[in-house]
GUVEX-988173 format. One line per field, with one value per residue: residue in one letter; residue number from 1; z, x, y of N, C-alpha, C in turn. Coordinates in nm, 3 decimals. Atoms other than C-alpha are relative to their C-alpha. Layout:
residu = c(A ...) .
num = c(NUM ...) .
n_z = c(Z ...) .
n_x = c(X ...) .
n_y = c(Y ...) .
ca_z = c(Z ...) .
ca_x = c(X ...) .
ca_y = c(Y ...) .
c_z = c(Z ...) .
c_x = c(X ...) .
c_y = c(Y ...) .
END
This chain:
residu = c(X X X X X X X X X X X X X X X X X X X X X X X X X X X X X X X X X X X X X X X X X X X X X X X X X X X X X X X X X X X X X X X X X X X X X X X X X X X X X X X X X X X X X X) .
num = c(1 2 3 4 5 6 7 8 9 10 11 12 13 14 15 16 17 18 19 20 21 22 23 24 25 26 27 28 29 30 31 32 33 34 35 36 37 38 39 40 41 42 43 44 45 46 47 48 49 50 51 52 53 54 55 56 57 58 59 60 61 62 63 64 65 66 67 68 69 70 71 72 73 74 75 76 77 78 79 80 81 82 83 84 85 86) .
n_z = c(-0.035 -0.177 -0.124 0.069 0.058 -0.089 -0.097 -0.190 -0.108 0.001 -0.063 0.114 0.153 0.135 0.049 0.045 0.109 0.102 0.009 0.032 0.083 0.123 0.109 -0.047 0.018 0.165 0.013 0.040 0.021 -0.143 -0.001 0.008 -0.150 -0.038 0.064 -0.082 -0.130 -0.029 0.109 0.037 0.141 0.000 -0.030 0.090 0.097 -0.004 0.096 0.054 0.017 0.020 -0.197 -0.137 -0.123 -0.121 -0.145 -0.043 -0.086 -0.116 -0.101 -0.049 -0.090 -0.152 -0.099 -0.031 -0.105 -0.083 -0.082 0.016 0.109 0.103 0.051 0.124 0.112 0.046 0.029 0.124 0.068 0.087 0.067 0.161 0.001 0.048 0.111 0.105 0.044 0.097) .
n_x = c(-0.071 -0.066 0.101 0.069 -0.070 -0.129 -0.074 0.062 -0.123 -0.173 -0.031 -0.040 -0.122 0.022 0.107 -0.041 -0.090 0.148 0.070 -0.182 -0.093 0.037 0.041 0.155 0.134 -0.024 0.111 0.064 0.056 0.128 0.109 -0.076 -0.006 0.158 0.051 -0.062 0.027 -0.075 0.076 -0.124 -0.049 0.096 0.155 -0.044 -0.133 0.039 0.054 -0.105 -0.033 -0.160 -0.050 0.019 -0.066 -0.129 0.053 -0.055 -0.155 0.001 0.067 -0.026 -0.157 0.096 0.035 -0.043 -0.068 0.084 0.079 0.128 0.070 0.103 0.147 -0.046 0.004 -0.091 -0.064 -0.018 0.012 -0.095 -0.148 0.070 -0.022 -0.110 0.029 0.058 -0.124 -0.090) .
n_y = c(0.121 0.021 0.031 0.142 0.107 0.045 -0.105 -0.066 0.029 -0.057 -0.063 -0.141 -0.017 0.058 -0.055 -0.149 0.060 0.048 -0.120 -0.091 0.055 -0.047 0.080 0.046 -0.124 0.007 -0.081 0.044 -0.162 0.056 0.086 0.139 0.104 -0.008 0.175 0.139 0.057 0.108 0.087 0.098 0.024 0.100 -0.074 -0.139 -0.037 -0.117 -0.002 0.039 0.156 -0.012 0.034 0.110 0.072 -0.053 -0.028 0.141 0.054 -0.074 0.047 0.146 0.007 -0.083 0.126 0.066 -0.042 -0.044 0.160 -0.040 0.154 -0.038 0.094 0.085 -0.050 -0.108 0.091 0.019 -0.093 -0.052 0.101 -0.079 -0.148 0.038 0.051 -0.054 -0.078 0.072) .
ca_z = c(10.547 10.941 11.181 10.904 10.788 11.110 11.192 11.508 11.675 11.568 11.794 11.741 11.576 11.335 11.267 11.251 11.005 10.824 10.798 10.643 10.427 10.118 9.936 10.104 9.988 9.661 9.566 9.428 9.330 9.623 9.446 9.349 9.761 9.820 9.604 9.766 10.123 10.306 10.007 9.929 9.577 9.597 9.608 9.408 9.173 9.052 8.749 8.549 8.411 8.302 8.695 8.868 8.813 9.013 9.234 9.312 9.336 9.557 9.766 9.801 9.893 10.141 10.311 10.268 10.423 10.710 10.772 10.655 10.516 10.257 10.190 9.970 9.765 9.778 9.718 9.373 9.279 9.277 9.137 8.809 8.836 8.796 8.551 8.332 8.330 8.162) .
ca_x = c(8.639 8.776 8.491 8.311 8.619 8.861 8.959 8.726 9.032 9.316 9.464 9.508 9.861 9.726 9.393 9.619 9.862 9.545 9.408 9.774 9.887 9.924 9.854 9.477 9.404 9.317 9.170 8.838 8.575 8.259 8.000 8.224 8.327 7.963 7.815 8.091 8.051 8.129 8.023 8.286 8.389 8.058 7.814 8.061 8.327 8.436 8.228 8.521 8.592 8.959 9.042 8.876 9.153 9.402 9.160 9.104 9.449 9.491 9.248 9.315 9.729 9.506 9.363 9.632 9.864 9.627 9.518 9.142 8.909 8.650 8.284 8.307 8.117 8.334 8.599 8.430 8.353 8.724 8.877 8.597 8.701 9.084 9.018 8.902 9.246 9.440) .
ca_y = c(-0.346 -0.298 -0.394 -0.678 -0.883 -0.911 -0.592 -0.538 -0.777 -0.528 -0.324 0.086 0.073 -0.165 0.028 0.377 0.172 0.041 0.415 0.537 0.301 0.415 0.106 0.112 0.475 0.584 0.942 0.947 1.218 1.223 1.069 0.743 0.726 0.807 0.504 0.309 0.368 0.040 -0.180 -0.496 -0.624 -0.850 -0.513 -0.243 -0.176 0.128 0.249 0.306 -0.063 0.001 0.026 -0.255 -0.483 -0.235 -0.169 -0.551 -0.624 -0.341 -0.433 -0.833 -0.721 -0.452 -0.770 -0.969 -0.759 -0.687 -1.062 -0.903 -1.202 -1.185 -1.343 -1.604 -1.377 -1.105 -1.397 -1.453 -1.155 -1.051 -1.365 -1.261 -0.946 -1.076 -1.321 -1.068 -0.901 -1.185) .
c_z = c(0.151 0.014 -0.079 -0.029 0.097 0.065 0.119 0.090 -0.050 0.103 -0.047 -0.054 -0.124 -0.063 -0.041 -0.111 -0.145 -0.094 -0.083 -0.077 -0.111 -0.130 0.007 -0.032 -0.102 0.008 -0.130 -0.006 0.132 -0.057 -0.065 0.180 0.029 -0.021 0.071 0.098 -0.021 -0.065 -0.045 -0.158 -0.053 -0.066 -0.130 -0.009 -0.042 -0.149 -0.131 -0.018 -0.011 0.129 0.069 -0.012 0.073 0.079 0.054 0.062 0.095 0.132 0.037 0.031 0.082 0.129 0.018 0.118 0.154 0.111 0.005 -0.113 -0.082 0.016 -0.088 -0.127 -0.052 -0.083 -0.197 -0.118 -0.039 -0.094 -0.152 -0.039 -0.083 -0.131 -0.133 -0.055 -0.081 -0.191) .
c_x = c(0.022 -0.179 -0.040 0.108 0.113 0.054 -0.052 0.103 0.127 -0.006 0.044 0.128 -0.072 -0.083 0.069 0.130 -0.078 -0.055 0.096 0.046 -0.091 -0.053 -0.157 -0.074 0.022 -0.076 -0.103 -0.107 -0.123 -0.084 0.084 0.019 -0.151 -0.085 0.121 -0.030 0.111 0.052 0.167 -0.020 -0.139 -0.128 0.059 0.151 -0.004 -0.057 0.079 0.076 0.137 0.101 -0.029 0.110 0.146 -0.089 -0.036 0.101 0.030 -0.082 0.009 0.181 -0.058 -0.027 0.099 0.121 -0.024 -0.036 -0.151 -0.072 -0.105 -0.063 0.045 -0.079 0.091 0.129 -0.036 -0.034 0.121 0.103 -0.093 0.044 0.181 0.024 -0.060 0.111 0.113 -0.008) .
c_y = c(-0.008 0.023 -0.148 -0.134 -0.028 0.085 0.045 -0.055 0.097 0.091 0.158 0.019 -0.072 0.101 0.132 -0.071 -0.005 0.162 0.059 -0.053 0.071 -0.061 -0.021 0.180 0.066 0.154 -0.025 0.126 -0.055 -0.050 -0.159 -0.021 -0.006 -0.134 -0.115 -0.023 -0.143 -0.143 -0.107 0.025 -0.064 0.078 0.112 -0.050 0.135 -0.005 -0.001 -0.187 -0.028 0.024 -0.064 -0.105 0.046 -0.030 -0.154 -0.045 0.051 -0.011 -0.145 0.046 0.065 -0.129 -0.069 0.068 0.004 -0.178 0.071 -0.128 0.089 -0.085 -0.081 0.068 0.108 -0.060 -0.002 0.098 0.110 -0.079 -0.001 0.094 -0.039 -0.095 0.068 0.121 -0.063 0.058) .
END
C-alpha cells in the first residue's frame, strides 16, 4: 500500500505510525506474506476464506485512517468481498 495509493506524500511520523499500528499488522505464516507481497484486494486475498472479511475491513479502516486510496478495482473487489459477509 504506502508508495502506490498516497503514501509517497506522507511524512516519516506518519510512515513510522503506518509501520506500528497495530490495526495494519497481522501475523501470518511466510508463504501467505510471500504470495502477498505488495498485491491489493484486486490481485489477493488470504487463502483462508473465513478471514477475508476481517481482513478487508481491516484493511479499508487501514486506508481510511491513513487517507490511503484504492483502484477502483481494488474498490470492488473489497465491497464483493464485504458483501459476502452479510
Amino acid at each position: 500500500m504506502p508508495g502506490k495509493k498516497g503514501a509517497q506524500k506522507w511524512d516519516a511520523q506518519t510512515r513510522l505510525e503506518f509501520a506500528n499500528d497495530p490495526l495494519n499488522l497481522l501475523a501470518s505464516d511466510g508463504s501467505a506474506n510471500a504470495s502477498k507481497g505488495d498485491k491489493d484486494a484486486a490481485t489477493w486475498l488470504p487463502p483462508n476464506k473465513g478471514f477475508r472479511c476481517a481482513y478487508v475491513s481491516r484493511q479499508t479502516q487501514v486506508k481510511a485512517k491513513y487517507g490511503a486510496w484504492m483502484t477502483p478495482a481494488e474498490h470492488a473487489a473489497i465491497a464483493k468481498t464485504l458483501r459476502s459477509c452479510l
